[in-house]
MILUMKOL-107279 format. One record per residue: x, y, z of N, C-alpha, C in turn. Coordinates in nm, 3 decimals, decimal comma. Last residue first. Layout:
// MILUMKOL-107279
<pt n_u="X" n_v="Y" n_w="Z" ca_u="X" ca_v="Y" ca_w="Z" c_u="X" c_v="Y" c_w="Z"/>
...
This chain:
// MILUMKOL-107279
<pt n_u="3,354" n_v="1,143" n_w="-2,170" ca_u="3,459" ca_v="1,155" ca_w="-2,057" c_u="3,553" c_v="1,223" c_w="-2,094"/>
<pt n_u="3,213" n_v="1,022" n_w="-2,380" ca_u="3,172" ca_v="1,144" ca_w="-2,306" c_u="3,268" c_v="1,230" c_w="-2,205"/>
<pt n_u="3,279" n_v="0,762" n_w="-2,468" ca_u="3,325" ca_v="0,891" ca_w="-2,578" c_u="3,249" c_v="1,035" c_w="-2,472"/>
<pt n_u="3,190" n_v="0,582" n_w="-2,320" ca_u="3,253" ca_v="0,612" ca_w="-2,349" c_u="3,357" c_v="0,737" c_w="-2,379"/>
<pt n_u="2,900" n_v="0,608" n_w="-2,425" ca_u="2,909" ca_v="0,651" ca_w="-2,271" c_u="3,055" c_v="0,654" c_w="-2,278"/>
<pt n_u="2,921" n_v="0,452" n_w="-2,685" ca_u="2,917" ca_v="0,615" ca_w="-2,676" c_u="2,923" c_v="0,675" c_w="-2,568"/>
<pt n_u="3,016" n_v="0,241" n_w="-2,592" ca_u="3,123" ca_v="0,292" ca_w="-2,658" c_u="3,058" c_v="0,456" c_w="-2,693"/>
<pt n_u="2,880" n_v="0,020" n_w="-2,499" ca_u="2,924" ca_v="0,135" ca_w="-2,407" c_u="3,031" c_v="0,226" c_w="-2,514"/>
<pt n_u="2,862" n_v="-0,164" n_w="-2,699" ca_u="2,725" ca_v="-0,127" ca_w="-2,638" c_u="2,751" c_v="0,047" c_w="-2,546"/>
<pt n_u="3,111" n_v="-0,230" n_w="-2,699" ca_u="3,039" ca_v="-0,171" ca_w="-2,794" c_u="2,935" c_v="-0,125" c_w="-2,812"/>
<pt n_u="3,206" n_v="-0,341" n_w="-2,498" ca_u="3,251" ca_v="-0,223" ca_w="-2,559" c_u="3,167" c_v="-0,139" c_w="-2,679"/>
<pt n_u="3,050" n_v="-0,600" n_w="-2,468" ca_u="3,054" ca_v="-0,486" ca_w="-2,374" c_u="3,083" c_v="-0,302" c_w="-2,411"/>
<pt n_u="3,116" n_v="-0,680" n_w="-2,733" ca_u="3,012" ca_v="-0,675" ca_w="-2,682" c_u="2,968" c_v="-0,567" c_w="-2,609"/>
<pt n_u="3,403" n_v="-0,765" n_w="-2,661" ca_u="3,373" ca_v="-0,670" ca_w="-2,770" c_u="3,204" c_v="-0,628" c_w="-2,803"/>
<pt n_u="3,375" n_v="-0,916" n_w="-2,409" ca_u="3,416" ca_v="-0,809" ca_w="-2,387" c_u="3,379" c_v="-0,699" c_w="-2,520"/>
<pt n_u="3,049" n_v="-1,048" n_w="-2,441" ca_u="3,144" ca_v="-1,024" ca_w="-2,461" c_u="3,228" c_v="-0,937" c_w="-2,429"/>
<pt n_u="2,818" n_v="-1,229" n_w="-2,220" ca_u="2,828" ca_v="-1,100" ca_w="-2,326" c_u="2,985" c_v="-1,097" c_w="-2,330"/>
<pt n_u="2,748" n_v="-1,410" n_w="-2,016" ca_u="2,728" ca_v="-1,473" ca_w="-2,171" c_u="2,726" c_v="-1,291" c_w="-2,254"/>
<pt n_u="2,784" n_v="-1,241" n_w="-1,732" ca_u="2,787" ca_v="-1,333" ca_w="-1,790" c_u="2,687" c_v="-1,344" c_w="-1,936"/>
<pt n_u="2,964" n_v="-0,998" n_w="-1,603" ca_u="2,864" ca_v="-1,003" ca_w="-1,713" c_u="2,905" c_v="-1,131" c_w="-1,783"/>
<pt n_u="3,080" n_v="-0,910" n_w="-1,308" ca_u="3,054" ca_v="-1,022" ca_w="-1,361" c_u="2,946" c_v="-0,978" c_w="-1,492"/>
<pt n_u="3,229" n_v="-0,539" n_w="-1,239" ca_u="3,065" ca_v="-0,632" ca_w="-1,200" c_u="3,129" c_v="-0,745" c_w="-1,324"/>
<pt n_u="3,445" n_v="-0,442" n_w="-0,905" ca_u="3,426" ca_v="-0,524" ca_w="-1,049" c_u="3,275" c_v="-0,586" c_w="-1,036"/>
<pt n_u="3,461" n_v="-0,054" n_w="-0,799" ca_u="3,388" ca_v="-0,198" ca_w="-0,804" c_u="3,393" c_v="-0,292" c_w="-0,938"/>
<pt n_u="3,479" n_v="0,191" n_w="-0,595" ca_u="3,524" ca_v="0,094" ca_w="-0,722" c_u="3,473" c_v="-0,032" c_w="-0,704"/>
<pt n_u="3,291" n_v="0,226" n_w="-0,354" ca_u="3,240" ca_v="0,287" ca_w="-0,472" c_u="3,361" c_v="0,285" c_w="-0,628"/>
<pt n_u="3,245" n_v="-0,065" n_w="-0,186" ca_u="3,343" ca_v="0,077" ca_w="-0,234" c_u="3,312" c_v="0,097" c_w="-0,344"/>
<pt n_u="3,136" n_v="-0,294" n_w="-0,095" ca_u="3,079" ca_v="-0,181" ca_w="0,010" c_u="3,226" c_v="-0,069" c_w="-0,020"/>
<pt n_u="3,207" n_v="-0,484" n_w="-0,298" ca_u="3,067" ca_v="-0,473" ca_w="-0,269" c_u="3,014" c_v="-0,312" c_w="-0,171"/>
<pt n_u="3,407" n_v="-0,517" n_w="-0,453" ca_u="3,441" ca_v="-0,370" ca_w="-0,462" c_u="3,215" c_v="-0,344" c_w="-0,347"/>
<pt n_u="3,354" n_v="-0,787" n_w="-0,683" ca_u="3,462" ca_v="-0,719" ca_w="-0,581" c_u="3,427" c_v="-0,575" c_w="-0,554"/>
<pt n_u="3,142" n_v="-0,881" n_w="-0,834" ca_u="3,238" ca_v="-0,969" ca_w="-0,764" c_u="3,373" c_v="-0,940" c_w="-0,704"/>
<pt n_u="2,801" n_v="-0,802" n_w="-0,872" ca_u="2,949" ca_v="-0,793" ca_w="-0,843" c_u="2,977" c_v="-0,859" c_w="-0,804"/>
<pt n_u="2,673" n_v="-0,920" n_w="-1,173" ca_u="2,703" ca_v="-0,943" ca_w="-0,999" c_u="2,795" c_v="-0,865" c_w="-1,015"/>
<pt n_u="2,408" n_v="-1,047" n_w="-1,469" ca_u="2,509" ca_v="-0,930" ca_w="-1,378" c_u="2,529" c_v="-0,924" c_w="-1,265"/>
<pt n_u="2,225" n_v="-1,239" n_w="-1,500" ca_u="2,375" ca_v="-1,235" ca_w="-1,566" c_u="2,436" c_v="-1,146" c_w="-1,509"/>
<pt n_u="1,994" n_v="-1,146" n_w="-1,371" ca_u="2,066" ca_v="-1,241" ca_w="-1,343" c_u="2,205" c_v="-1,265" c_w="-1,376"/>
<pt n_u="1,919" n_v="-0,963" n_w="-1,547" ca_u="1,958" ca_v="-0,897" ca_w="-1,436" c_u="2,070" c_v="-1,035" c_w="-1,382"/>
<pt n_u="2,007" n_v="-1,024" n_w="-1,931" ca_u="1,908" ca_v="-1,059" ca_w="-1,791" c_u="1,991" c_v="-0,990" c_w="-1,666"/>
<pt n_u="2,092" n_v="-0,744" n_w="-2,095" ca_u="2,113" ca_v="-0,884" ca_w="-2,070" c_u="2,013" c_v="-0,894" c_w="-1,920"/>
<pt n_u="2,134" n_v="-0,488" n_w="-2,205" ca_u="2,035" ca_v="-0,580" ca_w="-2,254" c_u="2,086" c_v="-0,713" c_w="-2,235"/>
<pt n_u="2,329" n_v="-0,274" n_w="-2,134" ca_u="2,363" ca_v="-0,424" ca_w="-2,185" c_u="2,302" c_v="-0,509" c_w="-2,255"/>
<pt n_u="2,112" n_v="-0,100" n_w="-1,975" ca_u="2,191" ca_v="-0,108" ca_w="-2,124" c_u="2,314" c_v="-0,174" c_w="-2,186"/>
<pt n_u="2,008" n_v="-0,335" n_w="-1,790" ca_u="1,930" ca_v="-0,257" ca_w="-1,949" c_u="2,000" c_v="-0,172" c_w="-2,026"/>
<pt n_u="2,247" n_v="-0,422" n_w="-1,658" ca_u="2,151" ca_v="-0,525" ca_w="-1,719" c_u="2,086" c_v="-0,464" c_w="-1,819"/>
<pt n_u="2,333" n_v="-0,165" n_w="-1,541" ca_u="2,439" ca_v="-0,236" ca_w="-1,671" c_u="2,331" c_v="-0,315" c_w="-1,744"/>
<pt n_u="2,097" n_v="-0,124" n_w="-1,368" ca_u="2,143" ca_v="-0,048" ca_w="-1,490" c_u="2,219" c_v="-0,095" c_w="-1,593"/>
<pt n_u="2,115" n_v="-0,329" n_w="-1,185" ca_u="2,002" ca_v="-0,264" ca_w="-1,303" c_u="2,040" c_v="-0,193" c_w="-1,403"/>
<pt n_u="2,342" n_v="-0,259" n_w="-1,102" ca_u="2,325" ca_v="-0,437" ca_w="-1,179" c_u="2,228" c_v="-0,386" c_w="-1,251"/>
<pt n_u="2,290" n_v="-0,017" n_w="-0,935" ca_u="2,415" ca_v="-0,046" ca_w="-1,027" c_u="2,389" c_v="-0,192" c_w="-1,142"/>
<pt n_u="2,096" n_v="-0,136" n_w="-0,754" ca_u="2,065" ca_v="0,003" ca_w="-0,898" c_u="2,164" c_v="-0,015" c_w="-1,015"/>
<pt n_u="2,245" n_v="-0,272" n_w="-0,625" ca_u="2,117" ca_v="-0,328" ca_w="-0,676" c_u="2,092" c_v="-0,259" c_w="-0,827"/>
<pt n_u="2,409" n_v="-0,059" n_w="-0,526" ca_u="2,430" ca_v="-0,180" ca_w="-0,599" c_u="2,344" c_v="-0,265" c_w="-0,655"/>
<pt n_u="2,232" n_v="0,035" n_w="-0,341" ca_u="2,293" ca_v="0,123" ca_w="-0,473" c_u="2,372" c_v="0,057" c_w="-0,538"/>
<pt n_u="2,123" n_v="-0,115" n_w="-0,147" ca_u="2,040" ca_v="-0,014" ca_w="-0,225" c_u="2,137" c_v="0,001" c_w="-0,420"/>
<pt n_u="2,277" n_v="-0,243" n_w="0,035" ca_u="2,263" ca_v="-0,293" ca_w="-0,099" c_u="2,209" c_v="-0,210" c_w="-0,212"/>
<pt n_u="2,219" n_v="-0,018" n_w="0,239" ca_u="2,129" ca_v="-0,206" ca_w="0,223" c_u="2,156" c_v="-0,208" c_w="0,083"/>
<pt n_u="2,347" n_v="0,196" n_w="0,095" ca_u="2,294" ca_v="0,170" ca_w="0,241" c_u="2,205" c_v="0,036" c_w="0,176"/>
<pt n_u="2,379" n_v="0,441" n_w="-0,100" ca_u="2,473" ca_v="0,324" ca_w="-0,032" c_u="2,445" c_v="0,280" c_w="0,077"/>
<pt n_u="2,117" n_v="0,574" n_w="-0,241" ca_u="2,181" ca_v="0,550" ca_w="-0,140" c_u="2,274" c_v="0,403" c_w="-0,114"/>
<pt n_u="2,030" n_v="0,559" n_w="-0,599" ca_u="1,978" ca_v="0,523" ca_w="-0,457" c_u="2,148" c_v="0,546" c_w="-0,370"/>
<pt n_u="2,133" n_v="0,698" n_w="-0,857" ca_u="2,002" ca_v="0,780" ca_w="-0,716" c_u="2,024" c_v="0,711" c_w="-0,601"/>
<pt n_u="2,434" n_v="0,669" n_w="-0,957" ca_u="2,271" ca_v="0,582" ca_w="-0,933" c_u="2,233" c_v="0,697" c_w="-0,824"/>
<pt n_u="2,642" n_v="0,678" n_w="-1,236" ca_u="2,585" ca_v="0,680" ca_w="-1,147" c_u="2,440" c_v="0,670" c_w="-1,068"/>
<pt n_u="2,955" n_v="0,556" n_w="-1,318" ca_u="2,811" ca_v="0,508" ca_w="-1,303" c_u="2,780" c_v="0,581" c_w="-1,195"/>
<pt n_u="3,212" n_v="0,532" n_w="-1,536" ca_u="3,184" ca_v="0,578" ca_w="-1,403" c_u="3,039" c_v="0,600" c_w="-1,423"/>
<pt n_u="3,452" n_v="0,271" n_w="-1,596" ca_u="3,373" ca_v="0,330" ca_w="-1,637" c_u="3,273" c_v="0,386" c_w="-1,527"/>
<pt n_u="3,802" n_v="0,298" n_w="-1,575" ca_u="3,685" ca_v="0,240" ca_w="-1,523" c_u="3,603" c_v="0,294" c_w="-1,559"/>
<pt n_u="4,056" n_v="0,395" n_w="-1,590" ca_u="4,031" ca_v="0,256" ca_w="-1,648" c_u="3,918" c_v="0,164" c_w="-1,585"/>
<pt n_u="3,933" n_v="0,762" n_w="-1,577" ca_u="4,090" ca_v="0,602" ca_w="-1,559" c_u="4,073" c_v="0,508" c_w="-1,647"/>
<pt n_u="3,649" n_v="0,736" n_w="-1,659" ca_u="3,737" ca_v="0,787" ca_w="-1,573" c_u="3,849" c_v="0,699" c_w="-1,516"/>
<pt n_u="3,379" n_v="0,790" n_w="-1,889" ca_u="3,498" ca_v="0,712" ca_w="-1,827" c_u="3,578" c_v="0,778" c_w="-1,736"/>
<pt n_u="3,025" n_v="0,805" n_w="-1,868" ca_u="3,165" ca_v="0,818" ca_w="-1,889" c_u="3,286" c_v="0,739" c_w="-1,853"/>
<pt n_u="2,806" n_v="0,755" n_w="-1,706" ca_u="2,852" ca_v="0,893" ca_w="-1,698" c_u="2,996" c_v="0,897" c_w="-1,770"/>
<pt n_u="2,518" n_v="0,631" n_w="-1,691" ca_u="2,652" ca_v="0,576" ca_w="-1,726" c_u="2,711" c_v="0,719" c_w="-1,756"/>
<pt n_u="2,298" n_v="0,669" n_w="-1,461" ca_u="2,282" ca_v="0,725" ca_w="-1,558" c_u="2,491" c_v="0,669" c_w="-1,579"/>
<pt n_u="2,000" n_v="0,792" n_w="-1,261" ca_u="2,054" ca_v="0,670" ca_w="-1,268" c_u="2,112" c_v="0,708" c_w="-1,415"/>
<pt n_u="2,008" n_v="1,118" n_w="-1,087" ca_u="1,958" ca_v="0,994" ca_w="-1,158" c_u="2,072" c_v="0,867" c_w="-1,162"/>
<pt n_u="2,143" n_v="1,226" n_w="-0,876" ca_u="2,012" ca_v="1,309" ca_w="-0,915" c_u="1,950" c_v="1,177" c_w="-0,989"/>
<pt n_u="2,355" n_v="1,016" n_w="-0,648" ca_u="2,307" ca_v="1,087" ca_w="-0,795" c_u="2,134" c_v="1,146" c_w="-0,792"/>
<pt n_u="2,372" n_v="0,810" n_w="-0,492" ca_u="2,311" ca_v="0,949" ca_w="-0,420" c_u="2,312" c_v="1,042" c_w="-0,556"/>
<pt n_u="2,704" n_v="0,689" n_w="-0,560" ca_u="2,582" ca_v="0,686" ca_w="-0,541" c_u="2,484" c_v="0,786" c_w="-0,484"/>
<pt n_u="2,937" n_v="0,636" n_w="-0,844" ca_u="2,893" ca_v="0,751" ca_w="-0,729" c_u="2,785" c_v="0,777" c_w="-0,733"/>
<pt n_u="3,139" n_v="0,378" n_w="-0,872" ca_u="3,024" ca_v="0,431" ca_w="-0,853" c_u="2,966" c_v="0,544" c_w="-0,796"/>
<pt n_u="3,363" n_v="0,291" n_w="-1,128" ca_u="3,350" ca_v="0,411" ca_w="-1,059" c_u="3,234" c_v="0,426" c_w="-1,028"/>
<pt n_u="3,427" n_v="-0,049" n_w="-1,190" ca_u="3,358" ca_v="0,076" ca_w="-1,221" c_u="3,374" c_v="0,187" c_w="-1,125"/>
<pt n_u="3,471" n_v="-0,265" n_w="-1,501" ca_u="3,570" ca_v="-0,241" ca_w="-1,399" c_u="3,484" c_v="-0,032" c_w="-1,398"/>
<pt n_u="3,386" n_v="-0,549" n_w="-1,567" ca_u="3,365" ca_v="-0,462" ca_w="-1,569" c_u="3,369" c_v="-0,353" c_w="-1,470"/>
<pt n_u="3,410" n_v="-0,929" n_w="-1,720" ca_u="3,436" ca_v="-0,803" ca_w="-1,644" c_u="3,446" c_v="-0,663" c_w="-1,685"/>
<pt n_u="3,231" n_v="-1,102" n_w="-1,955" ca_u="3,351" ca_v="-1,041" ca_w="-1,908" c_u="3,338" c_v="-0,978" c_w="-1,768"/>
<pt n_u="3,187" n_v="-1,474" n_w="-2,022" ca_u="3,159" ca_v="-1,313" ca_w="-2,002" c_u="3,266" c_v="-1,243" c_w="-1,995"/>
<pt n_u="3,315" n_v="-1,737" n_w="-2,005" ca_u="3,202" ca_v="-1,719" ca_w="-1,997" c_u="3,134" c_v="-1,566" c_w="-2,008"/>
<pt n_u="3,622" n_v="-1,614" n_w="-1,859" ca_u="3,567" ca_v="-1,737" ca_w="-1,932" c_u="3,379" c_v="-1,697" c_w="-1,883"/>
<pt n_u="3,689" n_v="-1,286" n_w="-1,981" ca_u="3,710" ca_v="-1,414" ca_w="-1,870" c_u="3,610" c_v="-1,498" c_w="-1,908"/>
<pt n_u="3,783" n_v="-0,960" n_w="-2,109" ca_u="3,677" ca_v="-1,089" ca_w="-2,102" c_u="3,764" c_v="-1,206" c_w="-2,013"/>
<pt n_u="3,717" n_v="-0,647" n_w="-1,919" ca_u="3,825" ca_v="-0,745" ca_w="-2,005" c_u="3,734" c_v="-0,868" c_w="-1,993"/>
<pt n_u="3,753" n_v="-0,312" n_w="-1,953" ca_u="3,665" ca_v="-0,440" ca_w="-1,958" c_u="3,799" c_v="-0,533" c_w="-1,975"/>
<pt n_u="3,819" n_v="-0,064" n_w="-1,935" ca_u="3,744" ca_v="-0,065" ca_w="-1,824" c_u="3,641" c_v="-0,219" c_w="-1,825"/>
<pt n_u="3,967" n_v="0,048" n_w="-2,146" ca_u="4,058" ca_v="-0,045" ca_w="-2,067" c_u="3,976" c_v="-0,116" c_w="-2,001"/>
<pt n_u="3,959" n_v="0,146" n_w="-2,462" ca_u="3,869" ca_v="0,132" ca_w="-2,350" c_u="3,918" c_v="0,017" c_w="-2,262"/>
């Protein structure tokens, strides 16, 4: 699973967003990114907002701990997960994973 890597304090999380989905919902892998998708619209932040929500509850980490920090207005995108691990990360996502 390529679609993480750790950096000081957390890791990174490397994603495929495709917004305007029927639901909100971790869809797998694709490349070396994990591919997410959200209901809301790409328009005011909307679907990036959704995107942080989502990693945050099935991460189970505070919303706060989750940003992006590249990719703000393209549907690739790196998100910040602070105080979780990369083997953390992987492991929480490791059956969304196995779908792709």
């Amino acid at each position: 699973m390529s679609f993480a890597r750790s950096i000081s304090g957390g890791c990174e999380i490397f994603l495929k967003v495709v917004p305007g989905s029927s639901r909100d919902a971790i869809a797998g892998v694709l490349g070396d990114r994990l591919k997410v998708k959200v209901a809301a619209a790409p328009e005011g932040g909307k679907a990036n907002k959704a995107v942080c929500a989502l990693l945050a509850s099935t991460l189970a980490v505070k919303s706060r701990d989750v940003s992006i920090i590249a990719g703000a207005t393209s549907p690739e995108k790196t998100v910040r997960i602070n105080s979780l691990t990369v083997e953390q990360a992987h492991q929480a996502l490791r059956k969304f994973a196995d779908q792709s």
